[in-house]
C-alpha angles and dihedrals in degrees: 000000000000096000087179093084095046088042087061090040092058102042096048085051088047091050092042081050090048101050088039089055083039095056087046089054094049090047095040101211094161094068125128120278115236119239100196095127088195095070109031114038117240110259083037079063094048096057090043085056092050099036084049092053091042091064091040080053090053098045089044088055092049097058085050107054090035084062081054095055098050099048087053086057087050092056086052100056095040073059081244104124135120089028120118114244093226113037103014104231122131126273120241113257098224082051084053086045087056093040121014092191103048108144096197139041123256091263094043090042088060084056102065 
């Protein structure tokens, strides 16, 4: 399997996880939500709070999947990539085109 093409696949998608944790930081949309009633009205605060734990939600996701990806990039380099965890077949490459850090194979993956 040509690993090259999925290696520049991950790490543009790392660089693209990492700008887009880095912009949140900068905006800092996951700040706290002020409760001070006398100057945001109640259901105002509500959606601040939810807007607030939706982004917590996103960034969360990203590091994640951002752990994923580079442990995809270590496999390749372990020159252990492409190869399904459990029963050590290799992944179909349109299943690694989809999802460049898939860990199982489409038959192992129904199994779990």
């Amino acid at each position: 399997m040509n690993s090259d093409i999925f290696h520049a696949q991950l790490s543009a998608l790392e660089a693209d996880l990492l700008a887009e944790l880095e912009i949140s930081e900068q905006n800092g949309t996951d700040s706290t939500v002020t409760l001070d009633q006398q100057s945001v009205g109640r259901l105002s605060r509500m959606d601040a709070m939810q807007s607030q734990q939706m982004a917590l939600e996103q960034k969360r996701r990203r590091r994640d999947r951002l752990l994923q990806v580079r442990a995809a990039l270590r496999r390749i380099e372990e020159d252990d990539y492409g190869y399904c965890i459990d029963c050590d077949e290799p992944i179909n490459p349109k299943r690694l085109e989809f999802d460049p850090c898939a860990l199982r194979c489409v038959g192992c993956e129904g199994n779990n």
